[in-house]
PDB file as gemmi writes it, atoms N, CA and C in Angstrom:
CRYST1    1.000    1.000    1.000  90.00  90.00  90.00 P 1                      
ATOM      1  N   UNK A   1    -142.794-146.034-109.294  1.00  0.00           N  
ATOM      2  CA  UNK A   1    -143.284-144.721-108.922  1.00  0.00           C  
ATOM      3  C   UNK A   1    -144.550-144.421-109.713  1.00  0.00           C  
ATOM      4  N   UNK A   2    -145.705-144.051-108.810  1.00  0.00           N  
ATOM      5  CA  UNK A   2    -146.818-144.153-109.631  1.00  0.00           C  
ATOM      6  C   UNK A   2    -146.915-142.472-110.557  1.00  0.00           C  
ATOM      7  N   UNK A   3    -147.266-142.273-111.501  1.00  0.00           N  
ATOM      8  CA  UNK A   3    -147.457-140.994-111.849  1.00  0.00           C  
ATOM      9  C   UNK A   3    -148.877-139.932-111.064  1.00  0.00           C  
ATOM     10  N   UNK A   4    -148.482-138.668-111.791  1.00  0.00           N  
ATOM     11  CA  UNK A   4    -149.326-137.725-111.099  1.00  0.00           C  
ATOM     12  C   UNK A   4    -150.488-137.954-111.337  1.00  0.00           C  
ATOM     13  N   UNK A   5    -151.724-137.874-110.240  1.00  0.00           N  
ATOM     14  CA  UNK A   5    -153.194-137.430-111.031  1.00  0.00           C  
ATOM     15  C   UNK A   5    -152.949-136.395-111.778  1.00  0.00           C  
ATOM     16  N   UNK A   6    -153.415-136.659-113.837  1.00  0.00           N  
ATOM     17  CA  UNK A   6    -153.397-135.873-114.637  1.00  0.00           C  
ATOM     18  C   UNK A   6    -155.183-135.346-114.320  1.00  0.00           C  
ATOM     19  N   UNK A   7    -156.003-136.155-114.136  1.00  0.00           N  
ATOM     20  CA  UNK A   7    -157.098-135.878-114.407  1.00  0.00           C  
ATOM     21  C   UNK A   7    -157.778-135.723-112.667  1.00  0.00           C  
ATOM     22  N   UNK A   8    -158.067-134.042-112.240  1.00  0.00           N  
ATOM     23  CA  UNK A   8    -158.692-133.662-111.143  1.00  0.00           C  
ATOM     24  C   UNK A   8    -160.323-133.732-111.255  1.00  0.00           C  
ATOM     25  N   UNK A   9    -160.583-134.292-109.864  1.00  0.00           N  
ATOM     26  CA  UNK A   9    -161.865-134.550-110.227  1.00  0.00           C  
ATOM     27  C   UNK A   9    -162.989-133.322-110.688  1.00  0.00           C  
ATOM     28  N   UNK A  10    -162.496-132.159-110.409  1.00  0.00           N  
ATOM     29  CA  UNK A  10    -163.766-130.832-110.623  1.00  0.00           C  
ATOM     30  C   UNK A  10    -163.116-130.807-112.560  1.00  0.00           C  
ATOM     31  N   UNK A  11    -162.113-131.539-112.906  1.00  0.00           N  
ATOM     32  CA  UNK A  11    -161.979-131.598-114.376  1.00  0.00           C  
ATOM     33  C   UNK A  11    -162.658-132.686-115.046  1.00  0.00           C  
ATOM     34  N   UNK A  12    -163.385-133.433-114.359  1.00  0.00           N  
ATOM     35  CA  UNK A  12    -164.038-134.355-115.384  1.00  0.00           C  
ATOM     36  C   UNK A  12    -165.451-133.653-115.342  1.00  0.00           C  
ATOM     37  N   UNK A  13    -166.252-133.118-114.801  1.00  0.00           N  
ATOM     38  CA  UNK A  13    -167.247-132.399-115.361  1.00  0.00           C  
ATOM     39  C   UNK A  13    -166.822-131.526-116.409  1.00  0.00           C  
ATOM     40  N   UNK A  14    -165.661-130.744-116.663  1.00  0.00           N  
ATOM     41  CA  UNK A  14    -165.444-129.712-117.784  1.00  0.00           C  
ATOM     42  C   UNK A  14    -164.813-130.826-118.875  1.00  0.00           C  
ATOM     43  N   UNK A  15    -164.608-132.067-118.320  1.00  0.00           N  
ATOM     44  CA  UNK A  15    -164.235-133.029-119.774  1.00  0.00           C  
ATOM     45  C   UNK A  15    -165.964-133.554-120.670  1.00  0.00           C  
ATOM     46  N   UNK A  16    -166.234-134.015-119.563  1.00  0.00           N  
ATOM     47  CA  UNK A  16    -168.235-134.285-120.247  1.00  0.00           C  
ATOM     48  C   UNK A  16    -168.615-132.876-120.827  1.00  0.00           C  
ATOM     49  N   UNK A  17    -168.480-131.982-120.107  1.00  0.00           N  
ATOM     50  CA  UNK A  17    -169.402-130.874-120.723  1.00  0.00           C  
ATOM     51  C   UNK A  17    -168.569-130.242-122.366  1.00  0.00           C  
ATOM     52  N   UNK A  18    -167.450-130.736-122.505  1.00  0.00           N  
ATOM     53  CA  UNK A  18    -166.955-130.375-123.710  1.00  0.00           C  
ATOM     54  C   UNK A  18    -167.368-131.452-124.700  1.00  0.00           C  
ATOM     55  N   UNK A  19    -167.076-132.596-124.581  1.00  0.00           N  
ATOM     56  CA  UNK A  19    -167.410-133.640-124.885  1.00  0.00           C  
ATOM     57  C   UNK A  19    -168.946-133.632-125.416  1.00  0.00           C  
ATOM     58  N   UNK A  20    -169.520-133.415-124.556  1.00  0.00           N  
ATOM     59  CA  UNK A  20    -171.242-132.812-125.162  1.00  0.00           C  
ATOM     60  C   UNK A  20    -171.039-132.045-126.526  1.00  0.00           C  
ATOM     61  N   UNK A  21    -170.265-131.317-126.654  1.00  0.00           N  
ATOM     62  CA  UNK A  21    -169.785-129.706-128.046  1.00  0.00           C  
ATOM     63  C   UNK A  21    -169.515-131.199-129.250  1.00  0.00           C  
ATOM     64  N   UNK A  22    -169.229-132.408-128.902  1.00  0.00           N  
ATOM     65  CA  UNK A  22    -168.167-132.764-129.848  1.00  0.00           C  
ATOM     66  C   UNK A  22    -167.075-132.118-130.366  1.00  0.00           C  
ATOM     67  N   UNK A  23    -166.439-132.229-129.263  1.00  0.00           N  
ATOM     68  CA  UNK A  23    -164.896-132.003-129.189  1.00  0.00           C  
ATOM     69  C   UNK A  23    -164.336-133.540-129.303  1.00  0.00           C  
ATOM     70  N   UNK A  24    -162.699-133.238-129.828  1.00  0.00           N  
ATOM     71  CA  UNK A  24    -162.564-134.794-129.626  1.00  0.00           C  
ATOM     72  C   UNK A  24    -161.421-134.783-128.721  1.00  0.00           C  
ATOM     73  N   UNK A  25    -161.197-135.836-128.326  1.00  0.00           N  
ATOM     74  CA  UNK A  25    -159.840-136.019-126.986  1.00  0.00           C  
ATOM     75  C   UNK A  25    -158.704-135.212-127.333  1.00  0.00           C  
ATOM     76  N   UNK A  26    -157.937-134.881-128.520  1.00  0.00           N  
ATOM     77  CA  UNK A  26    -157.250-134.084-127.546  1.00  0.00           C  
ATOM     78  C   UNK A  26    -157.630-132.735-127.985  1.00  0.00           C  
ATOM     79  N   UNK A  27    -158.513-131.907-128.642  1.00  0.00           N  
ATOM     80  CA  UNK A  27    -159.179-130.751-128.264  1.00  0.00           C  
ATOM     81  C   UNK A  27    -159.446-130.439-126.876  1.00  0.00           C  
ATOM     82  N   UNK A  28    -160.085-131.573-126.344  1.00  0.00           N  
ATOM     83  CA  UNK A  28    -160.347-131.595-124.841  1.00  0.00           C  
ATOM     84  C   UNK A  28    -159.122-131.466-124.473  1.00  0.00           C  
ATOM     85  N   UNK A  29    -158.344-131.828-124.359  1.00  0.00           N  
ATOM     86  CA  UNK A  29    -157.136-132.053-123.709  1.00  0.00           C  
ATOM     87  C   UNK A  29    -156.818-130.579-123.487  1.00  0.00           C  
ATOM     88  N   UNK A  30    -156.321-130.307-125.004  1.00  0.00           N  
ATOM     89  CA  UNK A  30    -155.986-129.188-125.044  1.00  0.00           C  
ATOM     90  C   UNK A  30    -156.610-127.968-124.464  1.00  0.00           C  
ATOM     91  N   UNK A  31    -157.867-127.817-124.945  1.00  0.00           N  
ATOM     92  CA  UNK A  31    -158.414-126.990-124.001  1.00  0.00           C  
ATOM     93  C   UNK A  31    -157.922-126.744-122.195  1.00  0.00           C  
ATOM     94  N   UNK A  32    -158.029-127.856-121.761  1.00  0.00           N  
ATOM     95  CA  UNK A  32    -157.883-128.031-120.628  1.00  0.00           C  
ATOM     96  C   UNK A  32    -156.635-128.114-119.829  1.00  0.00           C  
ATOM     97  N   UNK A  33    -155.703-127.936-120.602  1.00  0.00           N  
ATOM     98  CA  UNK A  33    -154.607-127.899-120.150  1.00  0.00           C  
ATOM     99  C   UNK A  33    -154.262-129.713-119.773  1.00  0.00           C  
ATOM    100  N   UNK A  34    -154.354-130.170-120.474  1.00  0.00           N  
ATOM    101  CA  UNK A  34    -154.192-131.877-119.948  1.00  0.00           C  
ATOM    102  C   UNK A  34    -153.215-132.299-120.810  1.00  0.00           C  
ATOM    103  N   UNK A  35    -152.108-132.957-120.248  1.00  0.00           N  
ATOM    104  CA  UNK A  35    -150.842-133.488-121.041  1.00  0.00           C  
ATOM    105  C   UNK A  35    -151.544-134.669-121.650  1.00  0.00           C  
ATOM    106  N   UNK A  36    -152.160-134.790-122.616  1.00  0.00           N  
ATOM    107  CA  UNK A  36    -152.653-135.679-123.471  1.00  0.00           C  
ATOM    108  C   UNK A  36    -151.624-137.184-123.630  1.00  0.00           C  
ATOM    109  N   UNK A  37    -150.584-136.684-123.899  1.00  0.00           N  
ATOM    110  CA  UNK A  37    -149.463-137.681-124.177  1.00  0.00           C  
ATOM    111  C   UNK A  37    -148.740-138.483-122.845  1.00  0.00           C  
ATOM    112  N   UNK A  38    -149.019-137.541-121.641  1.00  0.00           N  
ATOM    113  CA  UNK A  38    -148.623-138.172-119.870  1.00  0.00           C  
ATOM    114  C   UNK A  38    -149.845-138.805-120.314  1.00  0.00           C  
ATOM    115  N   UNK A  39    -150.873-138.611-119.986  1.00  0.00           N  
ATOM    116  CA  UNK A  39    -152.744-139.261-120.560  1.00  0.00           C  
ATOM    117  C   UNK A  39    -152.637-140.950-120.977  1.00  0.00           C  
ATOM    118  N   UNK A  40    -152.037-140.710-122.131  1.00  0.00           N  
ATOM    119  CA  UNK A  40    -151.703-141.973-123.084  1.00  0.00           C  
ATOM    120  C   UNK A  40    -151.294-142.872-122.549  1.00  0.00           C  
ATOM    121  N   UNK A  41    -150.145-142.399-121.071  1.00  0.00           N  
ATOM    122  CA  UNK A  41    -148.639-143.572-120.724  1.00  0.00           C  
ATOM    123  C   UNK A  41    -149.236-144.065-119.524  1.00  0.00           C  
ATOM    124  N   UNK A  42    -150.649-143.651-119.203  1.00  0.00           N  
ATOM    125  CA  UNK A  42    -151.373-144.504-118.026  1.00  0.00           C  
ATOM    126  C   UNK A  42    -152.707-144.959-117.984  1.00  0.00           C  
ATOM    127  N   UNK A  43    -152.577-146.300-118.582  1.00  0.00           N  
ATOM    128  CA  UNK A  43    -153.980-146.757-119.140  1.00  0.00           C  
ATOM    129  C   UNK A  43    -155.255-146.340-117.760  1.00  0.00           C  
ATOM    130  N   UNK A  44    -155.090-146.330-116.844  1.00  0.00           N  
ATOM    131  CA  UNK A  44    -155.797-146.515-115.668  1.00  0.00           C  
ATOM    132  C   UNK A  44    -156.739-144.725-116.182  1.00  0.00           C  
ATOM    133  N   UNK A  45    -155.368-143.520-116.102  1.00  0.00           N  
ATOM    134  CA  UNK A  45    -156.244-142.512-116.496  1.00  0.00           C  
ATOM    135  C   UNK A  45    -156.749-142.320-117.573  1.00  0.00           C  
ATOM    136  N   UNK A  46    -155.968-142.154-118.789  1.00  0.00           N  
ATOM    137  CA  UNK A  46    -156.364-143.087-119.843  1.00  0.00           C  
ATOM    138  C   UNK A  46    -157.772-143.280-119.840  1.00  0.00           C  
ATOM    139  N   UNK A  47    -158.412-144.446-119.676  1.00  0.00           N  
ATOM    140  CA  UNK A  47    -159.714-145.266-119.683  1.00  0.00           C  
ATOM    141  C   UNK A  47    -160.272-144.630-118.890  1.00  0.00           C  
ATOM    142  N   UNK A  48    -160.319-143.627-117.746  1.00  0.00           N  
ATOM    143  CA  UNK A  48    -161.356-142.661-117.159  1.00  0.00           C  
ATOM    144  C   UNK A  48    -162.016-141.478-117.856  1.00  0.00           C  
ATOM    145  N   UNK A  49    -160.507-141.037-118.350  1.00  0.00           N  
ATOM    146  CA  UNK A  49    -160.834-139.875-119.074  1.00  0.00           C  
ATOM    147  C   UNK A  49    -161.879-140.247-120.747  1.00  0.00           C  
ATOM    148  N   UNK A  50    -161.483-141.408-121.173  1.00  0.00           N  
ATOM    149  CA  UNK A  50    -162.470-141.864-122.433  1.00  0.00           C  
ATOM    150  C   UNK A  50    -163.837-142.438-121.672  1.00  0.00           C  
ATOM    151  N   UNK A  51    -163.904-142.602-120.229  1.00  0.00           N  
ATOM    152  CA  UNK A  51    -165.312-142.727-120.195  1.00  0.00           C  
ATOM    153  C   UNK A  51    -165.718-141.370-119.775  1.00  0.00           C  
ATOM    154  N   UNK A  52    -165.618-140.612-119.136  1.00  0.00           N  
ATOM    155  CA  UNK A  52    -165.777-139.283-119.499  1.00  0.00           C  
ATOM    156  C   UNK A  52    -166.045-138.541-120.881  1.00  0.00           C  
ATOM    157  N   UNK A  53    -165.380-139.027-121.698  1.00  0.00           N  
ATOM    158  CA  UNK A  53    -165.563-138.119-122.999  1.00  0.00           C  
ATOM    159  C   UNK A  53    -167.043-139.031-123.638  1.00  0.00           C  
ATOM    160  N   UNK A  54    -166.723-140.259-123.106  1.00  0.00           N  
ATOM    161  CA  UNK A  54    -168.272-141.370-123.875  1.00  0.00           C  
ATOM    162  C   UNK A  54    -169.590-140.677-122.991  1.00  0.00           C  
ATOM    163  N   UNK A  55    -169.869-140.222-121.953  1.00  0.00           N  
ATOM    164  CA  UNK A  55    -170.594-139.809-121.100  1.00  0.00           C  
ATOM    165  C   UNK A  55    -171.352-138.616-121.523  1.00  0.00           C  
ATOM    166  N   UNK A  56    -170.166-137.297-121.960  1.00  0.00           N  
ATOM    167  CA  UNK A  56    -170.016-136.410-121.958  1.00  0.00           C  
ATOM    168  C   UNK A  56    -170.797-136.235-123.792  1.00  0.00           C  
ATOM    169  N   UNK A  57    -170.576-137.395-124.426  1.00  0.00           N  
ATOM    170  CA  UNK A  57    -171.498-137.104-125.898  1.00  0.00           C  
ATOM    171  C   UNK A  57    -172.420-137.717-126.143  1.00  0.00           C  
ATOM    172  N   UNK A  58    -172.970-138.761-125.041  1.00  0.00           N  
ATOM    173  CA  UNK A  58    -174.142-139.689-125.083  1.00  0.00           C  
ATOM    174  C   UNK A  58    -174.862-138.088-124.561  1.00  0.00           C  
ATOM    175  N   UNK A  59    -174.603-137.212-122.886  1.00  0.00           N  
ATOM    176  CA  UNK A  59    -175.511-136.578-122.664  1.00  0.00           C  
ATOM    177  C   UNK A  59    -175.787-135.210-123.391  1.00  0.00           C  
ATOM    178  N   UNK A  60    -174.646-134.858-125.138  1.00  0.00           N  
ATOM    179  CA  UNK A  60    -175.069-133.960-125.899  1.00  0.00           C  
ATOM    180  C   UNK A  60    -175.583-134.547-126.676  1.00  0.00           C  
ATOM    181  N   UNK A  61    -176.039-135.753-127.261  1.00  0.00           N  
ATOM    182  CA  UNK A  61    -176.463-136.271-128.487  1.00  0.00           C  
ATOM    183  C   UNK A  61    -178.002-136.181-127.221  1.00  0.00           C  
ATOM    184  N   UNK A  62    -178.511-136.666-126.330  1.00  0.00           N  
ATOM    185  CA  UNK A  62    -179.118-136.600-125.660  1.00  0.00           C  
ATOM    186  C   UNK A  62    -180.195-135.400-126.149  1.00  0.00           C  
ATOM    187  N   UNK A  63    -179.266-134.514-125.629  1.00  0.00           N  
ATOM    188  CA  UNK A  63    -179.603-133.211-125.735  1.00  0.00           C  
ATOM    189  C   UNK A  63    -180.316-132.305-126.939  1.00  0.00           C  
ATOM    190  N   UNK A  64    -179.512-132.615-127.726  1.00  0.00           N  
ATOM    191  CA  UNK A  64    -179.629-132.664-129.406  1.00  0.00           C  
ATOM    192  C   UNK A  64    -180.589-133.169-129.806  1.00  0.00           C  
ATOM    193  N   UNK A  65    -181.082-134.458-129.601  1.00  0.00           N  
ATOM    194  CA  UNK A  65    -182.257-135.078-129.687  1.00  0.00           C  
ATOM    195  C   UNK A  65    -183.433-134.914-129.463  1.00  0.00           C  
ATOM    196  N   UNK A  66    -183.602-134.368-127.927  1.00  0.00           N  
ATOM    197  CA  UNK A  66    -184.508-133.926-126.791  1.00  0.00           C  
ATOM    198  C   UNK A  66    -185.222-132.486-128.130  1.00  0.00           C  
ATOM    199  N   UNK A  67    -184.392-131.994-128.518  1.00  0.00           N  
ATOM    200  CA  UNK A  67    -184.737-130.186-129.066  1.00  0.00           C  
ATOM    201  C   UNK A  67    -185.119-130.742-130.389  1.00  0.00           C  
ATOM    202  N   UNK A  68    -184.760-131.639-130.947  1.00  0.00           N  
ATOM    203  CA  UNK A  68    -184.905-131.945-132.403  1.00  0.00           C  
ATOM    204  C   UNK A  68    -186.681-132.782-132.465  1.00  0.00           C  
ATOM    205  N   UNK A  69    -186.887-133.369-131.736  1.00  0.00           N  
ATOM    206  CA  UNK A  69    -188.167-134.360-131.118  1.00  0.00           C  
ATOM    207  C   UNK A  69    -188.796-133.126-131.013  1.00  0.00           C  
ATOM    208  N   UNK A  70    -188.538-132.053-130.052  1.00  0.00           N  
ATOM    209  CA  UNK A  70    -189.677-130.904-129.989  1.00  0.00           C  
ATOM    210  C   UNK A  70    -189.832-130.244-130.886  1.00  0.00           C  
ATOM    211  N   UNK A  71    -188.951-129.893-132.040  1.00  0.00           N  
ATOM    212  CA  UNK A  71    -189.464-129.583-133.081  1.00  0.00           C  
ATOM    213  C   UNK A  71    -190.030-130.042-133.664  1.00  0.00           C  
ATOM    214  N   UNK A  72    -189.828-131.096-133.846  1.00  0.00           N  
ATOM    215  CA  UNK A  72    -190.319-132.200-135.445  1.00  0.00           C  
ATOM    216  C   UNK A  72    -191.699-132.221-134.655  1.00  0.00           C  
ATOM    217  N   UNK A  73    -192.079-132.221-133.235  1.00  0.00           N  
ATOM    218  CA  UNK A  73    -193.279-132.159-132.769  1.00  0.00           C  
ATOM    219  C   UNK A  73    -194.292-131.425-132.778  1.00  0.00           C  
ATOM    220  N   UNK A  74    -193.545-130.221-133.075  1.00  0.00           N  
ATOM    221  CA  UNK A  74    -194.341-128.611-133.270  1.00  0.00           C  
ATOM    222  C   UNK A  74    -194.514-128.739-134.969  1.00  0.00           C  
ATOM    223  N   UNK A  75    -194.227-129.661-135.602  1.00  0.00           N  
ATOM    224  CA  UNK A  75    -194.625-129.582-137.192  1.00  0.00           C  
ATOM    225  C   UNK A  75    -193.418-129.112-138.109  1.00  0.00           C  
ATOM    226  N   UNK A  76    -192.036-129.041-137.445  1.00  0.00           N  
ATOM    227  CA  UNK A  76    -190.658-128.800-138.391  1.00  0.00           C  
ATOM    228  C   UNK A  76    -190.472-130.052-139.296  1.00  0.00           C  
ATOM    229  N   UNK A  77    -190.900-129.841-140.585  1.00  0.00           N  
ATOM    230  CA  UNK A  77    -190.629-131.301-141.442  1.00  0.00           C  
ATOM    231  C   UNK A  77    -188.767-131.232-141.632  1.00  0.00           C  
ATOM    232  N   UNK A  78    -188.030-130.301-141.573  1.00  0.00           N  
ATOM    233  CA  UNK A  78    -187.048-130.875-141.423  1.00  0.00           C  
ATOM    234  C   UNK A  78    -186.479-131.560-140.432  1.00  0.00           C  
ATOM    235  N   UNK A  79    -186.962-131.159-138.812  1.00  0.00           N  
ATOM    236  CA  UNK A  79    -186.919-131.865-138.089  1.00  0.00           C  
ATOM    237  C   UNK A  79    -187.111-133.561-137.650  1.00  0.00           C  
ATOM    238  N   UNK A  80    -188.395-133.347-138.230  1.00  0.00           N  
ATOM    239  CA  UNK A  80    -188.805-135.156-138.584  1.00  0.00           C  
ATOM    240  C   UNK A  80    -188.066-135.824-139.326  1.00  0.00           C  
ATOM    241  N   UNK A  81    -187.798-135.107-140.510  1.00  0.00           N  
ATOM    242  CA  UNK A  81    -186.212-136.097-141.380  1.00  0.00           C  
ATOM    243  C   UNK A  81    -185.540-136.371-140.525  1.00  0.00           C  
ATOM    244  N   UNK A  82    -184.592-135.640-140.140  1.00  0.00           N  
ATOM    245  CA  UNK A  82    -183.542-135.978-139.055  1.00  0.00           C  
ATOM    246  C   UNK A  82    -183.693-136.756-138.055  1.00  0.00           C  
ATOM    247  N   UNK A  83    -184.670-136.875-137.758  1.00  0.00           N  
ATOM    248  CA  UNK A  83    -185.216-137.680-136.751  1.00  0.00           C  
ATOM    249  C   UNK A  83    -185.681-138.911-137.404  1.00  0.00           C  
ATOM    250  N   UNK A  84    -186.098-139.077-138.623  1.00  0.00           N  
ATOM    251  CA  UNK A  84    -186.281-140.559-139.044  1.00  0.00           C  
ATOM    252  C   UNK A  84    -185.165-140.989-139.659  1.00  0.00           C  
ATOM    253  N   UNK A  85    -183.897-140.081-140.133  1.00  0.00           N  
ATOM    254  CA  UNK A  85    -182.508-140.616-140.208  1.00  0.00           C  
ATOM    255  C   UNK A  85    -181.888-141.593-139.168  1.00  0.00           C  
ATOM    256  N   UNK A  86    -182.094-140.577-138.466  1.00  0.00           N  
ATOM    257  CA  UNK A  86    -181.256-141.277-136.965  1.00  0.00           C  
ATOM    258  C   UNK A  86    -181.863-142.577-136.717  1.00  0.00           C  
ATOM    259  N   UNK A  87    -183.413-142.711-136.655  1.00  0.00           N  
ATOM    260  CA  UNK A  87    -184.084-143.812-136.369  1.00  0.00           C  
ATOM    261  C   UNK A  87    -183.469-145.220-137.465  1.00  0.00           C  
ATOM    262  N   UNK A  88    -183.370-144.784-139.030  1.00  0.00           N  
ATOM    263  CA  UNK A  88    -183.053-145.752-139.747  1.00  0.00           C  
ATOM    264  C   UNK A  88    -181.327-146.041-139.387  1.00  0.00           C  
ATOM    265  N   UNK A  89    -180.377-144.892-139.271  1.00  0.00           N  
ATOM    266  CA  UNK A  89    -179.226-145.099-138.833  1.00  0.00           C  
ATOM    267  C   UNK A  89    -179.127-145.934-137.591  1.00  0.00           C  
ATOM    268  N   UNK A  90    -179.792-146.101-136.609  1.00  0.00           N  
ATOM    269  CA  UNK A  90    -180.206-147.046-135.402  1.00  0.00           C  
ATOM    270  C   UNK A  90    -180.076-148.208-136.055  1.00  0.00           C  
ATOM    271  N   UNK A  91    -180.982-148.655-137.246  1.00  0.00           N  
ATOM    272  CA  UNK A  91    -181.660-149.618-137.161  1.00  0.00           C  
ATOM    273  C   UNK A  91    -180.867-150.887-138.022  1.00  0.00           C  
ATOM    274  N   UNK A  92    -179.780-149.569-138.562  1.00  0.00           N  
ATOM    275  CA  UNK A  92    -178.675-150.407-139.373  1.00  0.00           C  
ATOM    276  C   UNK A  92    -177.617-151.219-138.853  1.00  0.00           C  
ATOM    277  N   UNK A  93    -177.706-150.425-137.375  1.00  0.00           N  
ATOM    278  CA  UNK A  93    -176.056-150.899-136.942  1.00  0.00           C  
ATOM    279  C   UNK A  93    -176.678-151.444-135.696  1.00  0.00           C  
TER     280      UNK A  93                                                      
END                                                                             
């Protein structure tokens, strides 16, 4: 007997867009009313819902980035740190 769709599709946009906040899985969960632990017992949803949450913080780190670049561009020297952090943190791993 296959289990229920835990994860509706108009809920994986509100899983990325939390996911963007850095939230972590089961904050998300929770938020959302998602049996985290049904979640767990079906790798298939499972592995959707974690590419969702990978999606969902590539396009806030994205984001984060995008605003941090326009500062450090407008002359924010703290901005530029952060921004040559990240660059050396890149360059380590």
């Amino acid at each position: 007997m296959s289990q229920p769709n835990l994860l509706k599709s108009e809920m994986l946009a509100k899983i990325e867009a939390l996911a963007a906040t850095r939230m972590t899985a089961q904050q998300i969960a929770d938020a959302l009313d998602i049996d985290f632990e049904a979640l767990k017992r079906d790798p298939q949803q499972l592995t959707e819902y974690y590419v969702h949450i990978r999606k969902g913080k590539a396009k806030g780190e994205a984001e984060l980035r995008t605003a941090l670049f326009k500062l450090a561009r407008e002359g924010d020297a703290f901005a530029l740190r952060e921004l040559l952090k990240v660059e050396k943190n890149q360059d380590n791993n």
